[in-house]
Every structure is written in structure tokens, then in C-alpha cells.
Residue, then its C-alpha position, 0 to 999 in steps of 0.5 A: x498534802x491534804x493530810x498536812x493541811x489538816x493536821x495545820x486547820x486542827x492545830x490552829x482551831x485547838x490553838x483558838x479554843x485554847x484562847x476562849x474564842x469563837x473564830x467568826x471569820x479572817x481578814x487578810x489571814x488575821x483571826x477575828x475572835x468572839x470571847x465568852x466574856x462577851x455574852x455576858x455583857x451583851x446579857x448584861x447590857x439587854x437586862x439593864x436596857x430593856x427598862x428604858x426601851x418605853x421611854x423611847x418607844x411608849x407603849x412597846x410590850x415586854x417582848x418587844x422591849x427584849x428584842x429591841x434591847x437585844x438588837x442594841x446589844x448586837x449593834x454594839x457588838x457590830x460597832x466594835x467590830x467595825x472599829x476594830x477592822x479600821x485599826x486591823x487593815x490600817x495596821x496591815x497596810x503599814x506593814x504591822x502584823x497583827x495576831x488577832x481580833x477579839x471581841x470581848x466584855x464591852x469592848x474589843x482589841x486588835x492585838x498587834x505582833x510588832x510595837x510601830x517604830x514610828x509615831x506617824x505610824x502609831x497614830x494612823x493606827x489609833x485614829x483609824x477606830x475611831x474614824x470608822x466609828x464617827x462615819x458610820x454614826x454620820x450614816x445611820x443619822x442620815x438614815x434616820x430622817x429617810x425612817x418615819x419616827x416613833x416606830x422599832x426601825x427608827x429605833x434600831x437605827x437611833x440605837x446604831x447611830x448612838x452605839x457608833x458615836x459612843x464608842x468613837x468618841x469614849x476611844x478618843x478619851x486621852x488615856x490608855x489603852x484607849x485610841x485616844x491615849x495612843x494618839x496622846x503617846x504618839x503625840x508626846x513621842x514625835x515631840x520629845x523623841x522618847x516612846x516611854x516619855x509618851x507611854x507614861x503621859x498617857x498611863x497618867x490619862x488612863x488613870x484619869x479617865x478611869x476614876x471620871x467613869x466612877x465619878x459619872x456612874x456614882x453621880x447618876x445614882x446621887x441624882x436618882x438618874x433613870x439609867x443609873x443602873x445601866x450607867x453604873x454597871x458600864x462605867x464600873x466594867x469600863x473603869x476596871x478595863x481602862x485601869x487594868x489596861x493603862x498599868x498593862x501597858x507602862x509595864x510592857x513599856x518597862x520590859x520594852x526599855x532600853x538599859x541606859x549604858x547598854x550596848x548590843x555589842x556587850x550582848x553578842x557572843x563572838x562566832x566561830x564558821x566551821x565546815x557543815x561535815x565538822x563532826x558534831x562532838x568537835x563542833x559541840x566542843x568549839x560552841x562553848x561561849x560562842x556561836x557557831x555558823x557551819x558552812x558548806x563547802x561551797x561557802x553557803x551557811x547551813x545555819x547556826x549550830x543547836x546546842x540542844x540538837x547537837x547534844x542530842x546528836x553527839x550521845x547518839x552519834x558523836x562523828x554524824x556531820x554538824x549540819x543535822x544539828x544546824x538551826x536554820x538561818x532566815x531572814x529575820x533571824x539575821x540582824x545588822x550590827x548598826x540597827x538601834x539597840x531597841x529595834x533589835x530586842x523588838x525584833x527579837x521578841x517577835x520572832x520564834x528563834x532563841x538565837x540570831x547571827x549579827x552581821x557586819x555592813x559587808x554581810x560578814x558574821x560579826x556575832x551571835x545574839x542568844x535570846x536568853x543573854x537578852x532576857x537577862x540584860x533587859x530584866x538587869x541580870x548578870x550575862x552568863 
């Protein structure tokens, strides 16, 4: 047991390294991910900062400027995370799985394993960030009348509070991928029924808001702004990332739509039930166009036949039963023939099988849906 557990720590810290992050720590077995990207706009913000810690503490030495800057690249750091936490536990209490938090360049990202099936749903996620956010800017302001003024832990705390209010306010900007334009598509969604109706509004927003950083950031440097520089390399980062993130998003709605007129009975393949010590080659030969559940003979399936497996097993040993080529069949690999078209390919996406047996209300296997017939149909090719 001890070797196995090691060999899984192993697989999952390569898997980590394989995606350039540093695991900081797990929330509910959530991994929360430092990216390299990071550093550099911590690096970035401390250089473009540092000029302006003398306007709010006059007289403080160069060192004294970098360290202070530092720290306010840390807090921000800190702020994100905790933003991040609020949507992550938010997302796990109603039952949405999350893969992992990264915290990368001037922002981060809790990247969810299931699109929410309501806008009730969507909404609660997206509002927890921000919710966070504006709380803890409300302390550090509290805070701030117990800390004499003027000195460097006055400043720490300002630049804590400030950090906060920045990031929960700029998520409540309505466009996407920002919190706001979630809350903006689950808004649209609850009124018009339609998810991609939501989705395309808040793209709209995403490209509004983009091109208003832009503007801001060229209008501190036609005013000869004192943090024009700051001002311009944030906003140019941070319209690329809204821009690059809204087109992200309507092209994962795209993959996610519906075809109209498609039923997710013209996708099933009709199933064949023969007995697990079927000899494979025969069972091999009945799979042709079909899915095939092999069942014991005490009536309990042993799973769906692999054609791949079965391959395998048939050059080797034409006559070995069936069922050592049989696919498991789980839980979420079974589906009601009743559930909505798109929660099916929803299901289908998030779940690591290529095929899924299709029941009928009494339980009976109505058909088997193949991951690659899916594919086709959502991309507009021909079934095969």
C-alpha cells in the first residue's frame, strides 16, 4: 500500500510540474498553484511601484521603497488568493468540482471541472470572489484608524485595503472572464433561458471593458499622470488577459452548443447483452456498429466490451471469455435516455471513458453512446 501511495504522490507532483506551477497547498483536495508568470508581474509591479512609495511615505530610503513595494506585490498576491478561495469553496458546496487554483500574471483563476447547470448556480460562484474581496478591504480600512498614520505599517495596511478594493471592484467590471460578466451571462441566462444567449452579451462586455483599459492607460500618459507607467503596463497586461479570456470563453460555449435538430437518440448505438464467458472473438464480431454489455450469469453486467482490449485479447487467445476485455460500468458512466441532450455532452466531457450505456427509465439498456460519435456530431461531421 505504501509503494502505491508513492507512486500516485509521484505521478500527481509530475503532473503538476508538467502544468509550471508550484503546488502552495490543497483545499478540500483542490490544488492551489503558483505559476511562473507570476514572478514576473510581482517583479514587474515592485519596479514599477517603487517610484511612488515617496509620495506616501516622504522621505523613505531606496530600501525602504523596495521592501514596501515588495510587500505590496505580496498583498496583491494574498488578495487574489483569497478571491480565488471564495469561488473555489463556493463551487465545492454546490456540488461543482473544481481541478485547481492557479495564481498567475496579475490575476488568478479557479478552474472549474463542470460548466454550473443553473444561473442561480453560476452566479453564487461569481459573486463569491468579489464578496470576499470587499470584506476584507472593509477590515484593513478598519484597521487603519487603530495604525498611527504616516509611518510603513500604515502603509502596509492602506496598500492591503487598496489591493482588495482593486481586485473586487475590477472583477465586477460586466464582461468576461471577469466575476462580473459571469454574473452578467447568468443574469441574461435566468432571463432568456438561453446560457450561449448570456455567454455572447458578456463577450460583448469583455470587449468593452478591454479597450476601456486602453483608453485609461493611454490617458494617464496624455495627462503626464505620476503613475502613468504603472498605470500603462497593468492596463496593457490586463486588457490582453480580458480579450484573450472573453474570445476563450464564446469559443468554449461554441464546442459546448447544441446542434439545433439533433437528438441524442440519433447518436446511440443500439446494444447488444451477451453472456461475460462469450469467447471474445464472437463477441468481437456481434460489436460491429453496436455496443455490447456482457453479463454474468447471475444477471449483474460485467461492463461494456473494449473493442481495443478485445482486439488485443482475440490475436492472443481467440476462445478467453469476453469479460477480461470488458470496460467497467460506473456511475457516471450510465446515463438516462430522458436527461437533456446538453447535460449529456456536458457529462460526457467531464468524465474519462470513451463510451457510456444509455438506459431507459425501468434501468434496462436502451443503447451505447461512443465519445467519438459525439465529437463528430458537435463539431457538424458525418457519424460514422
Amino acid at each position: 500500500m505504501a509503494a502505491t501511495s508513492e507512486q500516485g504522490t509521484s505521478r500527481s507532483r509530475r503532473a503538476i510540474a508538467v502544468d509550471g506551477g508550484l503546488l502552495l497547498f490543497r483545499v478540500d483536495g483542490v490544488p492551489v498553484l503558483l505559476a511562473p508568470s507570476w514572478w514576473i508581474g510581482s517583479l514587474v509591479i515592485v519596479v514599477l511601484y517603487t517610484p511612488l512609495v515617496g509620495r506616501f511615505l516622504p522621505g523613505a530610503s531606496t530600501l525602504t521603497s523596495w521592501l514596501l513595494s515588495a510587500a505590496f506585490a505580496v498583498l496583491l498576491g494574498l488578495s487574489v488568493l483569497a478571491h480565488e478561495l471564495g469561488h473555489c469553496l463556493v463551487a465545492l458546496r454546490l456540488g461543482i468540482p473544481v481541478r485547481r487554483l492557479r495564481l498567475f500574471l496579475l490575476g488568478g483563476l479557479s478552474e472549474v471541472a463542470r460548466t454550473p447547470r443553473k444561473p442561480g448556480h453560476e452566479g453564487m460562484v461569481a459573486a463569491a470572489g468579489p464578496v470576499v474581496s470587499v470584506l476584507l478591504a472593509a477590515f484593513c480600512g478598519g484597521l487603519l484608524l487603530a495604525v498611527p498614520p504616516g509611518g510603513a505599517a500604515w502603509l502596509l495596511v492602506a496598500e492591503c485595503a487598496v489591493a482588495n478594493l482593486a481586485v473586487g471592484l475590477f472583477n465586477l467590471l460586466p464582461g468576461l472572464p471577469l466575476d462580473g460578466g459571469r454574473l452578467l451571462r447568468a443574469g441574461v441566462w435566468a432571463a432568456t433561458g438561453a446560457r450561449p444567449t448570456g455567454t455572447k452579451a458578456a463577450v460583448a462586455g469583455g470587449g468593452l471593458v478591454a479597450f476601456g483599459l486602453l483608453v485609461w492607460a493611454l490617458w494617464g500618459l496624455a495627462s503626464g499622470s505620476e503613475d502613468r507607467w504603472l498605470r500603462l503596463g497593468v492596463c496593457v497586461v490586463t486588457a490582453w488577459f480580458v480579450a484573450v479570456g472573453a474570445s476563450d470563453e464564446l469559443a468554449a460555449e461554441n464546442r459546448r452548443a447544441w446542434p439545433a435538430g439533433l437528438s441524442i437518440s440519433e447518436l446511440v448505438r443500439p446494444v447488444l447483452q451477451l453472456p461475460a464467458e462469450s469467447p471474445v472473438s464472437d463477441a468481437l464480431a456481434a460489436s460491429a456498429g453496436r455496443g455490447v454489455v456482457l453479463v454474468r450469469a447471475d444477471g449483474v453486467a460485467a461492463g461494456l466490451l473494449d473493442e481495443t482490449a478485445a482486439q488485443r485479447l482475440a490475436s492472443e487467445s481467440p476462445q478467453s471469455p469476453a469479460e477480461l476485455a470488458a470496460e467497467p460500468i460506473r456511475a457516471e458512466t450510465v446515463f438516462l435516455a430522458s436527461e437533456p441532450s446538453e447535460e449529456i455532452a456536458e457529462r460526457v466531457r467531464e468524465t474519462p471513458a470513451w463510451q457510456f450505456l444509455v438506459v431507459d427509465e425501468e434501468g434496462r439498456p436502451a443503447g451505447v453512446l461512443r465519445r467519438e460519435d459525439l465529437r463528430a456530431a458537435m463539431s457538424g461531421r458525418p457519424v460514422s
